[in-house]
C-alpha positions as CSV (number, residue, x, y, z in Angstrom):
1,X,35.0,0.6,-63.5
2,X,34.4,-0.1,-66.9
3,X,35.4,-3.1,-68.0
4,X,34.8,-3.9,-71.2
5,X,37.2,-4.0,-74.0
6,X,35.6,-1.5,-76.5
7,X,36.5,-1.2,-80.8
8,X,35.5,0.6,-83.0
9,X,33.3,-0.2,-85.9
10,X,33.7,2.0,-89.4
11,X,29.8,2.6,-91.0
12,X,29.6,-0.2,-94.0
13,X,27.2,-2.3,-95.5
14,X,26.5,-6.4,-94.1
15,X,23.8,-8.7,-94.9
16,X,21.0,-10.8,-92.6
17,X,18.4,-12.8,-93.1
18,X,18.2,-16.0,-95.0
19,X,17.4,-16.7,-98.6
20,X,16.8,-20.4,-98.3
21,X,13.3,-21.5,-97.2
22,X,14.0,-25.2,-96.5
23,X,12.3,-25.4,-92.7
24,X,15.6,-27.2,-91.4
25,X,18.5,-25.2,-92.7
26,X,16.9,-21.5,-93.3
27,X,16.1,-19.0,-91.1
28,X,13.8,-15.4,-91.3
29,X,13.8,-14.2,-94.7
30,X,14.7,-12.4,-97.0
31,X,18.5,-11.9,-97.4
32,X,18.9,-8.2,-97.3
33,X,21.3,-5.4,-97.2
34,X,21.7,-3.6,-94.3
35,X,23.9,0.3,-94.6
36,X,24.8,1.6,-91.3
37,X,25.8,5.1,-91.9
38,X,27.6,5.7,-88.3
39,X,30.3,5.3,-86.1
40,X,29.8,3.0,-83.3
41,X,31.7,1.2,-80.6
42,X,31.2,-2.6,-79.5
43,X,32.4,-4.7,-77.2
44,X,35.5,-7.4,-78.5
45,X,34.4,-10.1,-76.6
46,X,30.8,-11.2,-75.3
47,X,29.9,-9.5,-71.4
48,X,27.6,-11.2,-69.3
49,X,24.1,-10.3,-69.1
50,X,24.3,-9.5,-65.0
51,X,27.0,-6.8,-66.1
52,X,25.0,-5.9,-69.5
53,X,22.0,-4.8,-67.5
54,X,23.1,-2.4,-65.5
55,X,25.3,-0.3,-68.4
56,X,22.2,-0.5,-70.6
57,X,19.7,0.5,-67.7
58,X,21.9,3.4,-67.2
59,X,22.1,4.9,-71.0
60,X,26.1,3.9,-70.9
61,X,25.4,1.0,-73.8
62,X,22.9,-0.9,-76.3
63,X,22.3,-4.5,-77.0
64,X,23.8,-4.4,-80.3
65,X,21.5,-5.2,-83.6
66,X,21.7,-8.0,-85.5
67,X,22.8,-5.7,-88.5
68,X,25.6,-4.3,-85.8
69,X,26.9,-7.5,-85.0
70,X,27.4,-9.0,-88.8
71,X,29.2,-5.9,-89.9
72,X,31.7,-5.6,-86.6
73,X,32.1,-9.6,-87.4
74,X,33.1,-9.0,-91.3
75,X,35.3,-6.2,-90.4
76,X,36.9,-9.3,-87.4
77,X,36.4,-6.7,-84.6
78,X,34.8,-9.6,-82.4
79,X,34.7,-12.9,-81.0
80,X,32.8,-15.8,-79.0
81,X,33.6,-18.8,-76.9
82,X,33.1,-22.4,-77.9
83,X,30.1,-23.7,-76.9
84,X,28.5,-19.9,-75.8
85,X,24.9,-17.8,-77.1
86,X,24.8,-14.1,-76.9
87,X,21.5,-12.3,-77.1
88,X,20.9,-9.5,-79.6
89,X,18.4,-6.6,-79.8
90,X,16.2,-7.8,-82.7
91,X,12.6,-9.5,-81.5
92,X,11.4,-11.1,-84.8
93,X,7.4,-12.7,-85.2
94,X,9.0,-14.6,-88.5
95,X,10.1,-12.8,-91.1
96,X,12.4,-9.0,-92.2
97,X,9.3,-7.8,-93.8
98,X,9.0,-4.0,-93.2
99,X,12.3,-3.8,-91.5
100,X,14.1,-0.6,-92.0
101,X,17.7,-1.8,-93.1
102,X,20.4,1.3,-91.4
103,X,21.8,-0.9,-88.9
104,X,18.7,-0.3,-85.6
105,X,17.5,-3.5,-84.5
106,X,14.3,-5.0,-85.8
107,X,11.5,-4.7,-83.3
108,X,8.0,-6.5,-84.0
109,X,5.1,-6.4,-81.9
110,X,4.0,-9.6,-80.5
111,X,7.8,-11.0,-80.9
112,X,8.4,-14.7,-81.2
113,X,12.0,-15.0,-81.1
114,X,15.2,-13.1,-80.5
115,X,17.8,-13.3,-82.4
116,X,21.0,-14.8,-81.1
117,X,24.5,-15.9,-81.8
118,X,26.2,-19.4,-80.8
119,X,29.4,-20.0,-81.3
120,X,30.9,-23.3,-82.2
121,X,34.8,-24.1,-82.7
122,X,35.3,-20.7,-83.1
123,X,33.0,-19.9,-85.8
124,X,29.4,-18.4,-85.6
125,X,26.0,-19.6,-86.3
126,X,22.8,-17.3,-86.3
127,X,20.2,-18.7,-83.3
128,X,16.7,-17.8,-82.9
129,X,15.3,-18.4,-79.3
130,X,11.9,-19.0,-78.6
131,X,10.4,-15.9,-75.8
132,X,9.4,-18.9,-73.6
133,X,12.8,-20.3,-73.6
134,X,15.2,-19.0,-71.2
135,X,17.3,-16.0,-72.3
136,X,21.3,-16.6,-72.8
137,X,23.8,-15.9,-70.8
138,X,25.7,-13.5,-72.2
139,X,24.7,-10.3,-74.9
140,X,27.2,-8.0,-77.3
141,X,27.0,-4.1,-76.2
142,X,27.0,-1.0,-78.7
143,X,27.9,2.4,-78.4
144,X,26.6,4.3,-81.1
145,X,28.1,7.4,-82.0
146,X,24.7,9.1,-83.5
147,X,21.6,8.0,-84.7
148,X,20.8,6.0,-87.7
149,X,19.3,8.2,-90.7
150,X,16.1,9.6,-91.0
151,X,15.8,8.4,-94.6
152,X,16.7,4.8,-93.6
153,X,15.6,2.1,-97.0
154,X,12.8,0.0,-95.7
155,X,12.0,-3.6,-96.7
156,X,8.3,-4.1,-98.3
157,X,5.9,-4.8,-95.3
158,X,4.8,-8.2,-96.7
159,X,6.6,-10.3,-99.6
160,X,5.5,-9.3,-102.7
161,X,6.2,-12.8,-104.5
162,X,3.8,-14.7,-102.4
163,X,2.2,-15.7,-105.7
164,X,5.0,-16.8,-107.5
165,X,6.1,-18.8,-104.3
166,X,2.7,-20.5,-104.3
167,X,3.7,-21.1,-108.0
168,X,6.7,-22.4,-107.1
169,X,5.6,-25.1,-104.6
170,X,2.6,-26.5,-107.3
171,X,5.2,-27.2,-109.7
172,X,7.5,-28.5,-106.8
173,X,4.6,-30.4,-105.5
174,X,3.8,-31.9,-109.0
175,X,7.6,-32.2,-110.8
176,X,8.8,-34.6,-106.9
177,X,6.1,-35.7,-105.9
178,X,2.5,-36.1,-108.0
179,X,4.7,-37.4,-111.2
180,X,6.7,-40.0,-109.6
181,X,3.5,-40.8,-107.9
182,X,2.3,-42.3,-110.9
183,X,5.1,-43.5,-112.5
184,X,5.6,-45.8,-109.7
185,X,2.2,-46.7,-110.2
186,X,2.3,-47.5,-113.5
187,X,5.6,-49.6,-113.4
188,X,4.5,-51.6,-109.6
189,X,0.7,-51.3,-109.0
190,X,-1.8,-53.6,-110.1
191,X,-3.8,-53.3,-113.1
192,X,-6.6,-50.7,-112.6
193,X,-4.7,-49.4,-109.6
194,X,-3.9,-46.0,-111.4
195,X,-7.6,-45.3,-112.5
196,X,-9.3,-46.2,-108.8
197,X,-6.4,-44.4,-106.5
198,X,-5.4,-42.3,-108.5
199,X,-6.9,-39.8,-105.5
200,X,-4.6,-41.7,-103.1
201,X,-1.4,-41.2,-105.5
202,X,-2.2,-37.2,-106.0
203,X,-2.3,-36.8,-101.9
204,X,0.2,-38.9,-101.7
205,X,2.5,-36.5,-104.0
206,X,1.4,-33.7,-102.6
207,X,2.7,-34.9,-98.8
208,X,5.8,-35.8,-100.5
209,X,6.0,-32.2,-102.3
210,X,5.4,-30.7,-99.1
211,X,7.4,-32.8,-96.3
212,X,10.7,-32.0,-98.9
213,X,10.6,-28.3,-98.1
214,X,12.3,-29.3,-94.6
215,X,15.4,-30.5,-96.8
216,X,15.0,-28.3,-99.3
217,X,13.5,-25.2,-101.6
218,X,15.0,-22.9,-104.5
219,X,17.4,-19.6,-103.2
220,X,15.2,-16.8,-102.7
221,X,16.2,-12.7,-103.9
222,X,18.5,-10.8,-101.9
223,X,17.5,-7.7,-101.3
224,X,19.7,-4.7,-102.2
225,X,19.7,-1.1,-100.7
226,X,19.3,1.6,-103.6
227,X,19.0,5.0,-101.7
228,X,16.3,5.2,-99.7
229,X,14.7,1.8,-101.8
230,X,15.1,-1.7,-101.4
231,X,15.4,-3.8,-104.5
232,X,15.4,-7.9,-104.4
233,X,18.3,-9.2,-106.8
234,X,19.8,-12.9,-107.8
Protein backbone atom coordinates (compact mmCIF):
# COMPACT_ATOMS: atom_id res chain seq x y z
CA UNK A 1 0.00 0.00 0.00
CA UNK A 2 1.26 3.28 -0.80
CA UNK A 3 2.18 5.15 1.78
CA UNK A 4 3.37 8.27 1.17
CA UNK A 5 1.73 11.42 1.53
CA UNK A 6 1.92 12.95 -2.04
CA UNK A 7 1.38 17.15 -3.13
CA UNK A 8 1.32 18.63 -5.81
CA UNK A 9 3.85 20.97 -7.10
CA UNK A 10 2.61 23.97 -9.83
CA UNK A 11 5.64 24.42 -12.73
CA UNK A 12 7.62 27.70 -11.59
CA UNK A 13 10.96 29.03 -11.55
CA UNK A 14 13.65 28.41 -8.24
CA UNK A 15 17.24 28.94 -8.03
CA UNK A 16 20.51 26.55 -7.04
CA UNK A 17 23.88 26.82 -6.92
CA UNK A 18 25.99 29.18 -5.03
CA UNK A 19 27.36 32.51 -6.01
CA UNK A 20 29.92 32.85 -3.24
CA UNK A 21 33.30 31.19 -3.87
CA UNK A 22 34.68 31.47 -0.27
CA UNK A 23 35.90 27.56 0.17
CA UNK A 24 34.05 27.53 3.71
CA UNK A 25 30.71 29.03 3.13
CA UNK A 26 30.05 28.44 -0.77
CA UNK A 27 29.02 25.61 -2.55
CA UNK A 28 28.94 24.47 -6.63
CA UNK A 29 28.53 27.44 -8.65
CA UNK A 30 27.02 29.43 -10.28
CA UNK A 31 23.61 30.63 -8.93
CA UNK A 32 21.22 29.94 -11.62
CA UNK A 33 17.70 29.84 -12.63
CA UNK A 34 16.13 26.83 -12.99
CA UNK A 35 12.06 26.77 -15.06
CA UNK A 36 10.40 23.63 -14.61
CA UNK A 37 7.63 23.70 -17.17
CA UNK A 38 5.46 20.56 -15.55
CA UNK A 39 3.32 19.32 -13.17
CA UNK A 40 4.69 16.96 -10.69
CA UNK A 41 3.94 15.30 -7.44
CA UNK A 42 6.42 14.95 -4.34
CA UNK A 43 6.37 13.45 -1.37
CA UNK A 44 5.41 16.04 2.02
CA UNK A 45 7.67 14.50 4.29
CA UNK A 46 11.14 12.61 3.64
CA UNK A 47 10.58 8.40 3.05
CA UNK A 48 13.23 6.21 3.85
CA UNK A 49 15.55 4.95 1.45
CA UNK A 50 14.65 0.97 2.18
CA UNK A 51 11.00 2.06 1.01
CA UNK A 52 12.45 4.61 -1.75
CA UNK A 53 14.10 1.72 -3.50
CA UNK A 54 11.69 -0.39 -4.24
CA UNK A 55 8.95 2.45 -5.78
CA UNK A 56 11.77 3.84 -7.88
CA UNK A 57 13.04 0.22 -9.02
CA UNK A 58 9.56 -0.31 -10.09
CA UNK A 59 8.91 3.09 -12.38
CA UNK A 60 6.19 4.14 -9.46
CA UNK A 61 8.63 7.30 -8.46
CA UNK A 62 11.94 9.47 -8.98
CA UNK A 63 14.50 10.76 -6.59
CA UNK A 64 13.54 14.19 -6.89
CA UNK A 65 16.21 16.97 -8.48
CA UNK A 66 17.77 19.41 -6.75
CA UNK A 67 15.87 22.04 -8.91
CA UNK A 68 12.55 19.87 -7.79
CA UNK A 69 13.16 20.12 -4.26
CA UNK A 70 13.96 24.09 -4.00
CA UNK A 71 10.82 24.90 -5.97
CA UNK A 72 8.28 22.39 -3.89
CA UNK A 73 10.27 24.05 -0.76
CA UNK A 74 9.47 27.88 -1.87
CA UNK A 75 6.03 27.02 -2.71
CA UNK A 76 6.19 25.17 1.54
CA UNK A 77 4.84 21.85 0.03
CA UNK A 78 7.62 20.01 2.23
CA UNK A 79 9.39 19.40 5.27
CA UNK A 80 12.36 17.64 7.22
CA UNK A 81 13.22 16.41 10.65
CA UNK A 82 15.74 18.05 13.00
CA UNK A 83 18.88 16.56 12.79
CA UNK A 84 17.97 14.34 9.29
CA UNK A 85 19.83 14.24 5.42
CA UNK A 86 17.83 13.32 2.41
CA UNK A 87 19.58 12.33 -0.75
CA UNK A 88 18.75 13.93 -4.07
CA UNK A 89 19.19 12.84 -7.76
CA UNK A 90 21.96 15.33 -8.84
CA UNK A 91 25.73 13.72 -8.93
CA UNK A 92 27.93 16.83 -9.33
CA UNK A 93 32.18 16.54 -10.14
CA UNK A 94 32.14 20.51 -8.90
CA UNK A 95 30.49 22.81 -10.51
CA UNK A 96 26.56 23.67 -12.80
CA UNK A 97 28.59 24.11 -15.83
CA UNK A 98 26.73 22.73 -18.81
CA UNK A 99 23.66 21.87 -16.77
CA UNK A 100 20.50 22.07 -18.54
CA UNK A 101 18.24 24.26 -16.09
CA UNK A 102 14.16 22.73 -16.63
CA UNK A 103 14.03 21.15 -13.38
CA UNK A 104 15.93 17.17 -14.42
CA UNK A 105 18.58 16.42 -12.19
CA UNK A 106 22.15 17.20 -13.01
CA UNK A 107 24.13 14.08 -13.86
CA UNK A 108 28.04 14.32 -14.44
CA UNK A 109 30.18 11.60 -15.38
CA UNK A 110 32.81 10.60 -12.92
CA UNK A 111 30.51 12.21 -9.98
CA UNK A 112 32.04 13.43 -6.86
CA UNK A 113 29.33 14.25 -4.68
CA UNK A 114 25.54 14.06 -4.43
CA UNK A 115 23.66 16.61 -3.47
CA UNK A 116 21.79 16.47 -0.30
CA UNK A 117 19.59 18.21 2.21
CA UNK A 118 20.06 18.44 6.20
CA UNK A 119 17.82 19.78 8.14
CA UNK A 120 18.41 21.73 11.26
CA UNK A 121 15.78 23.29 13.74
CA UNK A 122 13.42 23.16 11.12
CA UNK A 123 15.21 24.98 8.50
CA UNK A 124 17.28 23.55 5.53
CA UNK A 125 20.77 23.60 4.59
CA UNK A 126 22.14 22.42 1.07
CA UNK A 127 24.82 19.18 1.74
CA UNK A 128 27.11 17.75 -0.60
CA UNK A 129 28.33 14.12 0.28
CA UNK A 130 31.34 12.74 -0.80
CA UNK A 131 30.61 9.08 -3.20
CA UNK A 132 32.90 7.40 -0.57
CA UNK A 133 30.88 8.52 2.27
CA UNK A 134 28.01 6.52 3.18
CA UNK A 135 24.68 7.46 1.57
CA UNK A 136 21.77 9.05 3.87
CA UNK A 137 19.17 7.65 5.24
CA UNK A 138 16.33 8.97 3.86
CA UNK A 139 15.65 10.59 -0.04
CA UNK A 140 12.52 12.95 -1.34
CA UNK A 141 10.37 11.11 -4.22
CA UNK A 142 8.81 12.76 -7.49
CA UNK A 143 6.15 11.98 -9.65
CA UNK A 144 6.41 13.83 -12.74
CA UNK A 145 3.53 14.45 -14.72
CA UNK A 146 5.48 14.64 -18.28
CA UNK A 147 8.76 15.22 -19.34
CA UNK A 148 10.89 18.28 -19.08
CA UNK A 149 11.14 20.36 -22.58
CA UNK A 150 12.97 19.48 -25.38
CA UNK A 151 14.26 23.13 -25.73
CA UNK A 152 15.43 23.17 -22.01
CA UNK A 153 18.18 26.64 -21.46
CA UNK A 154 21.54 25.20 -20.90
CA UNK A 155 24.31 26.68 -18.69
CA UNK A 156 27.74 27.38 -20.70
CA UNK A 157 29.88 24.13 -20.38
CA UNK A 158 32.78 25.86 -18.73
CA UNK A 159 32.78 29.46 -16.95
CA UNK A 160 33.38 31.97 -19.29
CA UNK A 161 34.96 34.54 -16.72
CA UNK A 162 37.77 32.41 -15.79
CA UNK A 163 39.95 35.27 -16.78
CA UNK A 164 38.45 37.98 -15.02
CA UNK A 165 38.35 35.60 -11.85
CA UNK A 166 42.08 35.14 -12.29
CA UNK A 167 41.95 38.99 -12.43
CA UNK A 168 40.17 39.19 -9.57
CA UNK A 169 42.31 37.12 -7.18
CA UNK A 170 45.82 39.22 -8.47
CA UNK A 171 44.24 42.21 -7.25
CA UNK A 172 42.85 40.34 -4.13
CA UNK A 173 46.22 38.84 -3.71
CA UNK A 174 48.05 42.21 -4.01
CA UNK A 175 45.23 44.87 -2.40
CA UNK A 176 45.21 42.08 1.37
CA UNK A 177 48.02 40.65 1.16
CA UNK A 178 51.37 41.84 -1.00
CA UNK A 179 50.59 45.72 0.16
CA UNK A 180 50.20 45.19 3.74
CA UNK A 181 53.17 42.99 3.32
CA UNK A 182 55.23 45.83 2.97
CA UNK A 183 53.74 48.24 4.83
CA UNK A 184 54.34 46.28 7.78
CA UNK A 185 57.77 46.04 6.67
CA UNK A 186 58.40 49.40 6.31
CA UNK A 187 56.83 50.57 9.75
CA UNK A 188 58.52 47.13 11.95
CA UNK A 189 61.39 45.49 9.94
CA UNK A 190 64.84 46.42 10.13
CA UNK A 191 66.68 48.67 7.99
CA UNK A 192 67.41 46.99 4.65
CA UNK A 193 64.81 44.37 5.46
CA UNK A 194 62.47 45.59 2.57
CA UNK A 195 65.15 45.49 -0.20
CA UNK A 196 66.80 41.83 0.76
CA UNK A 197 63.22 40.00 1.55
CA UNK A 198 61.34 41.66 -0.20
CA UNK A 199 60.89 37.98 -2.07
CA UNK A 200 59.92 36.67 1.37
CA UNK A 201 57.23 39.59 1.88
CA UNK A 202 55.70 39.05 -1.90
CA UNK A 203 55.11 35.07 -1.03
CA UNK A 204 54.27 35.90 2.04
CA UNK A 205 51.19 38.17 0.55
CA UNK A 206 50.40 35.91 -1.84
CA UNK A 207 49.67 32.95 0.99
CA UNK A 208 47.74 35.50 2.75
CA UNK A 209 45.76 36.54 -0.53
CA UNK A 210 45.13 33.02 -1.14
CA UNK A 211 44.42 31.30 2.47
CA UNK A 212 41.47 34.34 2.69
CA UNK A 213 39.38 32.86 -0.08
CA UNK A 214 38.31 30.14 2.73
CA UNK A 215 36.57 33.22 4.58
CA UNK A 216 35.91 35.06 1.76
CA UNK A 217 35.56 36.16 -2.15
CA UNK A 218 33.33 38.84 -4.05
CA UNK A 219 29.42 37.51 -5.09
CA UNK A 220 29.60 35.88 -8.38
CA UNK A 221 26.55 36.46 -11.48
CA UNK A 222 23.43 34.75 -11.20
CA UNK A 223 22.52 33.25 -14.00
CA UNK A 224 19.03 33.98 -15.57
CA UNK A 225 16.92 31.78 -17.97
CA UNK A 226 15.99 33.94 -21.33
CA UNK A 227 14.16 31.31 -23.58
CA UNK A 228 16.11 28.71 -24.46
CA UNK A 229 19.48 31.09 -23.18
CA UNK A 230 21.15 31.47 -20.06
CA UNK A 231 22.27 34.95 -19.22
CA UNK A 232 24.58 35.71 -15.95
CA UNK A 233 23.21 38.97 -14.11
CA UNK A 234 24.11 41.06 -10.65
Amino acid sequence: MDEVDWVWVEPGSTYVGSDNRALLSGGPQPRHESRISYRFQISREMVSRDAAEPMVEGGDSQVASESEWQLAFDRGAISGGNGDVEELADRIRGSYWGKICDGRPWLEDDWITMACRGWFRGKPRSLFVNSNSKRPDFTRLVRRENDASPLAPRLPINSPNRASILIEEIFITIIIGVIPSFIWAYFNASPGYISEGWLNLIMGGIFIGVFSSIFWRPRQKTWWAEGSQMTPRK
